[in-house]
C-alpha positions as CSV (number, residue, x, y, z in Angstrom):
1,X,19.7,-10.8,18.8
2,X,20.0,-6.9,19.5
3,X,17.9,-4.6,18.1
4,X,19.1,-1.2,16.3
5,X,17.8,1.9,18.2
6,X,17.4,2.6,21.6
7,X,17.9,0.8,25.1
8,X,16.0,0.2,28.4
9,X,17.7,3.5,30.2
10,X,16.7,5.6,26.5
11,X,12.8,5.4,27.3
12,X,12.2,4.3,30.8
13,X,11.3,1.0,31.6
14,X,7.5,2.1,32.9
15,X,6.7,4.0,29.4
16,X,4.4,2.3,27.3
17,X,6.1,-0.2,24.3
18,X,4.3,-1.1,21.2
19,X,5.8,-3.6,18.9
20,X,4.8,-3.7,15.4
21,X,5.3,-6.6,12.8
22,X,5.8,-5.8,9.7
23,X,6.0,-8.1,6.3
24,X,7.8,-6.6,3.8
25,X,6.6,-4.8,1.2
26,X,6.8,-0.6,1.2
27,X,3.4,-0.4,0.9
28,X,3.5,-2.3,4.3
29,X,6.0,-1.1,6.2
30,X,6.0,2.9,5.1
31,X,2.3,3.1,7.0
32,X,3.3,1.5,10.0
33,X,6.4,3.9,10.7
34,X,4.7,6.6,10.1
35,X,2.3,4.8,13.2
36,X,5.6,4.4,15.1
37,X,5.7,8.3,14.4
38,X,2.5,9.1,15.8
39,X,2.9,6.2,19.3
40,X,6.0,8.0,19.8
41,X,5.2,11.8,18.8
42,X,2.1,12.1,20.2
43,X,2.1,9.9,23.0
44,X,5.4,9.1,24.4
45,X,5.7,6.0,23.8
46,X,8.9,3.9,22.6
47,X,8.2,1.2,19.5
48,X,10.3,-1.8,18.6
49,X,9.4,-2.6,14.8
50,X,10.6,-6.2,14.1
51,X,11.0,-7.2,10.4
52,X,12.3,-10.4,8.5
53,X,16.0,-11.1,7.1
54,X,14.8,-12.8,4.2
55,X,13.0,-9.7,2.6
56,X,16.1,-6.9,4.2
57,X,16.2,-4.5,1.8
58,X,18.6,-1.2,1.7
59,X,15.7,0.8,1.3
60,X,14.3,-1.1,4.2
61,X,17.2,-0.5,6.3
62,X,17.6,3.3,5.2
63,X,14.1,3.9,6.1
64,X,13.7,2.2,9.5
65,X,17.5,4.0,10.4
66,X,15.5,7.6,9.6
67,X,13.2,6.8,12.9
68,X,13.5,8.3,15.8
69,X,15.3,7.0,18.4
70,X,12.6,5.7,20.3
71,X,11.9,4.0,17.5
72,X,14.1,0.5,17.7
73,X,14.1,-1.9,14.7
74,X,15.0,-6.2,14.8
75,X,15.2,-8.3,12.0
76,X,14.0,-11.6,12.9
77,X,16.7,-14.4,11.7
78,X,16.5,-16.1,7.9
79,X,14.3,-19.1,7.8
80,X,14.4,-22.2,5.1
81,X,11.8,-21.9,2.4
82,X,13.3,-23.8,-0.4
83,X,10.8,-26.4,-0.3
84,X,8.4,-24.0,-1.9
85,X,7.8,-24.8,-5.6
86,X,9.6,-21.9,-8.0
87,X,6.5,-21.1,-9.0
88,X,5.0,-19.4,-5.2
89,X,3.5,-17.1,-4.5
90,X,5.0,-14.3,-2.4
91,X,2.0,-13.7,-0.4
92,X,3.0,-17.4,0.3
93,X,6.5,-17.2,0.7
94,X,5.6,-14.1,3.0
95,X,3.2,-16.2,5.1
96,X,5.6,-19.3,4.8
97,X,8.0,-17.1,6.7
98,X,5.9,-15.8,9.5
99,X,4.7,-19.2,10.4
100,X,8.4,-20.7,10.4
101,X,9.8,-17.1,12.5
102,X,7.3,-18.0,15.4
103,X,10.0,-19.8,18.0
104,X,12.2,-16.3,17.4
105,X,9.5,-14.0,17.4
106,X,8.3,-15.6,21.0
107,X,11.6,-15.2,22.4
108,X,12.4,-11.7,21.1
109,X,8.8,-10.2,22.0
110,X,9.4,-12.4,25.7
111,X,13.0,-10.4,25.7
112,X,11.0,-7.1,25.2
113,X,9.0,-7.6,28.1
114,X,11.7,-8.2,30.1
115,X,13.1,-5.1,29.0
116,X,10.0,-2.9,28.4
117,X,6.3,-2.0,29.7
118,X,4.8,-3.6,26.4
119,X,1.6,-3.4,26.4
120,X,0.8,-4.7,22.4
121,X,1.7,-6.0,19.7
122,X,0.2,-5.0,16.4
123,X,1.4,-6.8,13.1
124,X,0.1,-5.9,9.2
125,X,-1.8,-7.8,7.4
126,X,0.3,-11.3,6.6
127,X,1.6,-11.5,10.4
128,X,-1.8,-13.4,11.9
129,X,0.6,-15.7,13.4
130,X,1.7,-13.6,15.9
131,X,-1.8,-12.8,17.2
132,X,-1.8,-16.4,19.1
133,X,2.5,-16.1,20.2
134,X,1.1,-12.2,21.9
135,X,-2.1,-13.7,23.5
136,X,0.0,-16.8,25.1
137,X,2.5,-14.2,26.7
138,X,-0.2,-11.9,27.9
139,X,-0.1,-9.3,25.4
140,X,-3.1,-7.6,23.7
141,X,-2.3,-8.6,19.6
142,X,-3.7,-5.9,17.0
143,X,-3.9,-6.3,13.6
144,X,-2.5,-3.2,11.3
145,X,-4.2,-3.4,8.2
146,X,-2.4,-1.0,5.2
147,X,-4.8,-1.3,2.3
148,X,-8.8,-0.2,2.1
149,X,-12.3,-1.3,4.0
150,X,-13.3,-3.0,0.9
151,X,-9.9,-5.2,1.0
152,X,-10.3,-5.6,4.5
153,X,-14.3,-6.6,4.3
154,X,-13.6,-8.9,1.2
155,X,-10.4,-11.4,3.7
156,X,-13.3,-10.6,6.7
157,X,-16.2,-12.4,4.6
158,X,-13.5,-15.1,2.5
159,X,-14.6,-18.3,5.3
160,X,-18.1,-17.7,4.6
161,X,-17.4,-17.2,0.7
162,X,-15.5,-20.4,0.8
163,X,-17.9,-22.3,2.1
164,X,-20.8,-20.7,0.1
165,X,-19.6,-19.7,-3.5
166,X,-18.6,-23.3,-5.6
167,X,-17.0,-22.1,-8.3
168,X,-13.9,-20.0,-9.0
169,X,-14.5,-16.4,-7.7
170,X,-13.8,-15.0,-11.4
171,X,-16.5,-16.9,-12.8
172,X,-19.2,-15.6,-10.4
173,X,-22.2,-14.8,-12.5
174,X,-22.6,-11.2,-10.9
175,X,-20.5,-8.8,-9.2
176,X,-19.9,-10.0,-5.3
177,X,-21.7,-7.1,-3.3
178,X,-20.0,-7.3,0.0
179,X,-22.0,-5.2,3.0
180,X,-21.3,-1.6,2.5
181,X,-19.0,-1.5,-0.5
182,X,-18.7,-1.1,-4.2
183,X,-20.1,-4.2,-6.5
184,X,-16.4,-6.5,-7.9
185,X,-16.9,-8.3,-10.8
186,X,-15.1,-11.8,-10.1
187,X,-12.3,-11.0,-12.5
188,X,-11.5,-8.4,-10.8
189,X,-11.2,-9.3,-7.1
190,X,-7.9,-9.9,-5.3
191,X,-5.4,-11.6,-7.2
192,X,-4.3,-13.9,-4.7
193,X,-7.5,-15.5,-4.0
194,X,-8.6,-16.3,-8.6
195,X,-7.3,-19.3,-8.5
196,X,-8.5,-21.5,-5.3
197,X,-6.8,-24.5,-6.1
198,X,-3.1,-22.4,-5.6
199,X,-1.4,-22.5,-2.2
200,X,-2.1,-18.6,-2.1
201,X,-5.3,-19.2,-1.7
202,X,-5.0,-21.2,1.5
203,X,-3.1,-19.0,3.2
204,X,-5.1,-15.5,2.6
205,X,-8.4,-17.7,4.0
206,X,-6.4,-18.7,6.9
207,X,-5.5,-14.9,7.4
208,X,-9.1,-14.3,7.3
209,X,-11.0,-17.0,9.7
210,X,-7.6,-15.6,12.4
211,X,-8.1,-11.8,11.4
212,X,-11.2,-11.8,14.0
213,X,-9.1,-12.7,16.8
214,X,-7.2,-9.5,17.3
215,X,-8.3,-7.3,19.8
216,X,-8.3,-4.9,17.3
217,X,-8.0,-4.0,13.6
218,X,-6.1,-0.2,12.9
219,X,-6.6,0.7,9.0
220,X,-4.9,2.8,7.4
221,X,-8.0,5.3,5.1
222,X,-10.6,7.4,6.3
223,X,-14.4,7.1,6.6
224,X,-15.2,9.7,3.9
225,X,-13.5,7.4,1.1
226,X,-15.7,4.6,1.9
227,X,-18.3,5.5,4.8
228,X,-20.9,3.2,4.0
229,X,-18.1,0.2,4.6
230,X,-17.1,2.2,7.6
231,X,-20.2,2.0,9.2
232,X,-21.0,-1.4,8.3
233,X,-17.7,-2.7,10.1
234,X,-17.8,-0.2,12.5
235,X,-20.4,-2.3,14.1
236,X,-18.9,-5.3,14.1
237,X,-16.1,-7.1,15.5
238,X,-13.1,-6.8,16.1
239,X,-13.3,-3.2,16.5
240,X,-12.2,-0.6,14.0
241,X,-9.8,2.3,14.4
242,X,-9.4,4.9,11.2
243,X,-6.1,6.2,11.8
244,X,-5.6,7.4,8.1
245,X,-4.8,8.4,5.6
246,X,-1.1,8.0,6.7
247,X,1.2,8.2,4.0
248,X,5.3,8.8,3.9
249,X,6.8,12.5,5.0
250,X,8.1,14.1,2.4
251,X,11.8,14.0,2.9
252,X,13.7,16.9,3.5
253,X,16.7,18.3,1.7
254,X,18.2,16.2,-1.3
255,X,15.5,15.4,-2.9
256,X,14.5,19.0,-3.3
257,X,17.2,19.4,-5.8
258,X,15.9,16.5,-7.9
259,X,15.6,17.0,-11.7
260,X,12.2,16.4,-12.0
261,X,11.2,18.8,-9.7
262,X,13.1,21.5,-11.4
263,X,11.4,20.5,-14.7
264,X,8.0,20.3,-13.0
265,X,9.3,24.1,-12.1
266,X,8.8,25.1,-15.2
267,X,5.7,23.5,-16.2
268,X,1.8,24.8,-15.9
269,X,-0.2,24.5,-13.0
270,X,-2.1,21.3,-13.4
271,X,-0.7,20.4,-16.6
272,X,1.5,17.6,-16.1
273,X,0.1,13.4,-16.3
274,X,2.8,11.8,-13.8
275,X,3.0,8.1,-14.5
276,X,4.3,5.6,-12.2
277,X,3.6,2.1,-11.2
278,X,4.8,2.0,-7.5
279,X,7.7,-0.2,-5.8
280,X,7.4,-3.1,-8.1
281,X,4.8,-2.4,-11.3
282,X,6.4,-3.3,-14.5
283,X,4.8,-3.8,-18.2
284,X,5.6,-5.5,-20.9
285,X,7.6,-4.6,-23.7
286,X,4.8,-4.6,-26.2
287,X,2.1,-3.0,-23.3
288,X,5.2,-0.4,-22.3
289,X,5.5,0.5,-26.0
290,X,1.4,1.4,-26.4
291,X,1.6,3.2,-23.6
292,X,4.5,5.4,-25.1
293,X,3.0,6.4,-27.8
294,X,-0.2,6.4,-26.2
295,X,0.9,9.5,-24.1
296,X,2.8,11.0,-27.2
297,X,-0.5,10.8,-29.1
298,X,-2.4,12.5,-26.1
299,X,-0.6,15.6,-26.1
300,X,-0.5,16.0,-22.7
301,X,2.7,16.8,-21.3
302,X,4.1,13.8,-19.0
303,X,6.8,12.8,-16.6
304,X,7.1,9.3,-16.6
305,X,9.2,6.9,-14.1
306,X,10.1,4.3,-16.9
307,X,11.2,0.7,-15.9
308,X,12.7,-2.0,-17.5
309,X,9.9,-4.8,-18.5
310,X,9.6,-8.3,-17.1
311,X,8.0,-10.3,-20.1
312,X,7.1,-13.5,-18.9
313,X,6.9,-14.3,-15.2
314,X,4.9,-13.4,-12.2
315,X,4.2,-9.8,-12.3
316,X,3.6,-10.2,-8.3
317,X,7.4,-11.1,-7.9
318,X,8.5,-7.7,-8.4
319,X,6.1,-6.8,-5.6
320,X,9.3,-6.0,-3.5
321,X,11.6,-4.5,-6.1
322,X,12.7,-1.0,-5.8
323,X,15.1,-0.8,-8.6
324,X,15.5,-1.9,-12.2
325,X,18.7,-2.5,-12.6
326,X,18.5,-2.6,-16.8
327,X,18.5,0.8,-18.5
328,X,15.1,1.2,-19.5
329,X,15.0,3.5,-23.0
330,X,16.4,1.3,-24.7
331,X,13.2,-0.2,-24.7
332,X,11.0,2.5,-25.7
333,X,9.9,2.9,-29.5
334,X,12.5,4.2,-31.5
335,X,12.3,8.6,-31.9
336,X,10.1,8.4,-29.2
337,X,12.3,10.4,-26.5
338,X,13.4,13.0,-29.2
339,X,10.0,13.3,-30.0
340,X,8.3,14.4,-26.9
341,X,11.6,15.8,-25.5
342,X,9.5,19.0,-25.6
343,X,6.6,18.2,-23.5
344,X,7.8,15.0,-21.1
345,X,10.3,13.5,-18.9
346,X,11.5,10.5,-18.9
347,X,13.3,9.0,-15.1
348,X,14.6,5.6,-14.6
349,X,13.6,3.7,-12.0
350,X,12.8,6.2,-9.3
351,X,11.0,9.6,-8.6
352,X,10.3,11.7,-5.1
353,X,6.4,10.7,-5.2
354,X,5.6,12.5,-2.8
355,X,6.9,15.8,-4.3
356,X,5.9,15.5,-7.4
357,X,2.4,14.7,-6.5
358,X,2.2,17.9,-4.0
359,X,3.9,20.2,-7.3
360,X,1.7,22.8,-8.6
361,X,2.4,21.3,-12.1
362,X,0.7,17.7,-11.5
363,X,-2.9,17.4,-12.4
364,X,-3.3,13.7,-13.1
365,X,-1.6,10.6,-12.0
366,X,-1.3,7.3,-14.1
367,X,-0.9,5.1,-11.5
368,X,-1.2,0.8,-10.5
369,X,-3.3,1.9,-7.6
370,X,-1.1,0.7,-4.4
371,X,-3.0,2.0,-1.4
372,X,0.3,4.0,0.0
373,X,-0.2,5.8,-3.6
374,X,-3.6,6.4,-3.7
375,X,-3.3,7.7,-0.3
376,X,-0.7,9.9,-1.4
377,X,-2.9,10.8,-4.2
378,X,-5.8,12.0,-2.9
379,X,-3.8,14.2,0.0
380,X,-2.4,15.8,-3.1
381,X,-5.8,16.4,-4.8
382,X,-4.4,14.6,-8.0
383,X,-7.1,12.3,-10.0
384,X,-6.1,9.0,-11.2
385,X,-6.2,6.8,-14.7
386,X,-5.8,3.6,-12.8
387,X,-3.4,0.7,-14.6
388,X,-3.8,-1.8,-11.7
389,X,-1.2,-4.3,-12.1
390,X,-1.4,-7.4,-9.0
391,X,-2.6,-8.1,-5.4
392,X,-6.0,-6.4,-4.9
393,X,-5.0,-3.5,-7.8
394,X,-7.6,-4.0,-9.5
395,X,-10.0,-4.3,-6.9
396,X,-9.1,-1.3,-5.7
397,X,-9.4,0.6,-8.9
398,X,-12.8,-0.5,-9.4
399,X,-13.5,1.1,-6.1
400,X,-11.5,4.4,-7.3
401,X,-13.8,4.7,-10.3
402,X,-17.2,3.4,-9.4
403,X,-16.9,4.0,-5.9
404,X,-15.0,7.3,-4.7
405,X,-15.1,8.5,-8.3
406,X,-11.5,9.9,-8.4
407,X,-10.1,7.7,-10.8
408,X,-10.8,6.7,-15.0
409,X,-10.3,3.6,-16.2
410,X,-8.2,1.8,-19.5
411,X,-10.0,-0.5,-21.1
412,X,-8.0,-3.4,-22.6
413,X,-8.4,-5.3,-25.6
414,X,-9.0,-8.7,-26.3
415,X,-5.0,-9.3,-26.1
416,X,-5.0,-7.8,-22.8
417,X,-3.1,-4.8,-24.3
418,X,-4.6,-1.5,-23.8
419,X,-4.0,0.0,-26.8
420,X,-2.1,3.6,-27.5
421,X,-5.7,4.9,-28.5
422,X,-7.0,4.3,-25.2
423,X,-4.2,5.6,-23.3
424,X,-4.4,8.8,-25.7
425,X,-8.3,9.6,-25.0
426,X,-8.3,8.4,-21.7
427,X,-5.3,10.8,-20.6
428,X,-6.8,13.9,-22.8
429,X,-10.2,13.2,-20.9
430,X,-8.2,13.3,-17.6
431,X,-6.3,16.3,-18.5
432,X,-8.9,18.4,-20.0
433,X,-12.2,17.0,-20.1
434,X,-15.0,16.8,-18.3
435,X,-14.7,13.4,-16.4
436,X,-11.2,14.6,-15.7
437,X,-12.8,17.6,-14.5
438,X,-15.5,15.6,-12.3
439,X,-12.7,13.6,-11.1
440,X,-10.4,16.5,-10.0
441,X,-13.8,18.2,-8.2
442,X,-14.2,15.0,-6.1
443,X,-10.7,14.1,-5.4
444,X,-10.5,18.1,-4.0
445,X,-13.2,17.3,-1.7
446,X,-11.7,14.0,-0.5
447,X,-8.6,15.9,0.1
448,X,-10.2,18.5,2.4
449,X,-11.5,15.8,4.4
450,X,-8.3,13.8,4.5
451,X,-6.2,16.6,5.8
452,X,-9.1,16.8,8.1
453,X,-9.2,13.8,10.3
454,X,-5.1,14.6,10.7
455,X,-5.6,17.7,12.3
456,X,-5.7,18.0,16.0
457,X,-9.7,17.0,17.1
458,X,-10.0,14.8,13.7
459,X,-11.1,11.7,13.5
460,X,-7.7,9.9,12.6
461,X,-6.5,11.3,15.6
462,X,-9.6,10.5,17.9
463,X,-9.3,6.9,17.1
464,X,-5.2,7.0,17.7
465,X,-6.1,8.1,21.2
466,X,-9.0,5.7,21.9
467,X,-6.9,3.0,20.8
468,X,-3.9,4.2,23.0
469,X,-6.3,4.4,25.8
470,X,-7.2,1.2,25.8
471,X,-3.3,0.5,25.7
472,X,-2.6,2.2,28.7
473,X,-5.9,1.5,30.6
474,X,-4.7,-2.4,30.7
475,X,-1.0,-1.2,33.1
């Protein structure tokens, strides 16, 4: 199998080679080549970033051709999974995959040693199989983990839970208080792991008992958003490197052009609510409709990146979905786009994020709280309204609100709907008042200490190099 990128004579055969293992997902794979960026910027070394067939993607391929070129990518060949009932899980598909990929992962990491000085391998969260296939060829195996310390703590603690909690994690009688982070009610804890009878569940504790065999965990935040969990695994084991926040470059050129960002042009400073749900978030029809008229009953003006819904189904499977491929509006309540033509925009499908977020216009983001967005969030100084959708969403925006106190939260009904009442007075309160206005103070100072640890003597940056130097100590 060849990879795309460079060759042995493009980097040297003595430089220093990381290899990174990536499951798919953006919120995945977005972090870890902006890592690449930093092994290969900062340090000099060369990076091989190996990925799975089954999950290819164009915007996969269009973002791993964008690298550098010491920056090579592989795609590991398609494996059978069709024995899995209809109804899996894609964290078990994912980990169904990995396990099944270990004969060609050995060979191709054993063919980059050949080639290259490697001297780890580091693999996200689902790739725990790969920590034994590095150890038995004499390679140090990391662990990349792209979400937050209170994700991280709650797969570190899941052996011991399993053998101490008897009953289903949602009907725990009080919140679960692990060591240094926020109190989660049962309901609200990871998806994957509510229901311990499911296949899912299996395979996240099996993640967990082999997460403590890497030589190493990298995260992906910073110890201001949650020091106290910082600490608290800070002093454990394996050890901890803080190499966030690192979230996506903003892309030059095109995109600069883009509608929304002309619109935004026009718009005042810190008046806009943008509303997005990430990769793969979808509603309902009849949640999608409340939540229209919930933002034309707010006032506020809005610029909303509208999706098709999914009624029925796993919401999880659209975890990997970039684009709807239904025309949206036709879904929206009737008048509704004439309307609010005046004060919001409407896009299908897609929007620059990362733009939008940075424009002088936003001031509040309705969002499903993905880690790559909160990231992005807080390095914008934007507050959130968190809508957490799947995997540990919700868990995460309990942490957001109660926690880091940059986020406000919907409250559903007994339906499960939250209602266009709520999304009206919860978006006014963002927008103007004064738990918006709390929220914006503390997201400010989160974002002055984010942009901190990225500059040169911060702390991401301190823990890059102490993790390199370990790298390079071991030649």
């Amino acid at each position: 199998m060849e990879a795309k990128g460079f060759d042995k004579s493009d980097s040297g055969a003595d430089a220093p080679h990381v290899v990174l293992l990536a499951t798919p997902g953006a919120g995945h794979l977005i972090p870890l080549a902006e890592f690449a960026k930093l092994l290969v910027d900062r340090h000099g070394f060369s990076v091989t970033i190996i990925t799975y067939t089954v999950f290819a993607s164009k915007a996969q391929d269009a973002l791993l051709s964008s690298l550098a070129p010491s920056v090579a990518s592989l795609v590991l060949p398609a494996v059978p999974f069709d024995d899995l009932p209809p109804d899996a899980r894609i964290e078990t598909i994912i980990s169904v995959v990995a396990v099944r990929s270990v004969p060609t992962l050995r060979a191709e990491l054993s063919r980059l040693q050949a080639s290259f000085n490697v001297v780890a391998l580091v693999g996200d969260l689902f790739a725990t199989e790969a920590i034994a296939v590095a150890r038995d060829l004499g390679v140090p195996p990391y662990l990349f983990f792209p979400s937050n310390l209170l994700t991280l703590s709650l797969i570190l603690h899941l052996p011991e839970l399993d053998a101490s909690v008897a009953c289903e994690y949602r009907d725990l009688p009080e919140p679960l208080r692990l060591p240094g982070c926020v109190p989660i009610p049962g309901p609200e804890l990871l998806h994957p792991i509510q229901d311990r009878s499911n296949e899912v569940y299996k395979w996240i504790l099996r993640h967990g008992r082999r997460y403590r065999d890497a030589e190493g965990i990298i995260g992906n935040t910073f110890e201001a958003f949650e020091p106290d969990a910082a600490k608290v695994l800070k002093q454990g084991q394996p050890p901890l490197y803080l190499v966030g926040p690192l979230t996506q470059s903003r892309p030059a050129g095109a995109e600069e052009d883009a509608e929304c960002l002309r619109w935004l042009d026009k718009q005042p400073v810190g008046s806009v609510l943008f509303v997005s749900f990430g990769s793969g978030g979808t509603l309902t029809t009849a949640q999608l409709a409340e939540l229209a008229l919930g933002l034309e009953m707010s006032g506020q003006r809005f610029l909303w990146v509208v999706r098709s819904p999914s009624d029925g189904g796993n919401a999880s499977a659209n975890y990997f979905t970039t684009q709807s491929k239904t025309d949206p509006f036709p879904f929206l309540p009737a008048g509704f786009v004439e309307r609010t033509r005046e004060v919001g925009l409407l896009i299908p499908s897609w929007a620059p994020q990362v733009s939008v977020l940075g424009h002088a216009a936003t001031g509040g983001f309705l969002s499903h709280c993905g880690w790559n967005s909160t990231l992005e969030s807080v390095k914008a100084g934007v507050p959130i309204i968190a809508w957490p959708l799947f995997a540990e969403q919700r868990q995460n925006a309990v942490m957001l609100a109660e926690g880091a106190k940059i986020a406000l939260r919907l409250r559903a009904a007994e339906d499960g709907l939250v209602p266009r009442e709520e999304v009206a007075r919860v978006v006014k309160e963002l927008m103007e008042g004064q738990e918006g206005k709390s929220a914006r103070q503390r997201v400010s100072e989160l974002q002055e200490a984010a942009l901190r640890c990225l500059e040169e003597g911060g702390a991401a940056l301190e823990a890059l190099d102490e993790v390199v130097n370990r790298w390079k100590s071991r030649n």
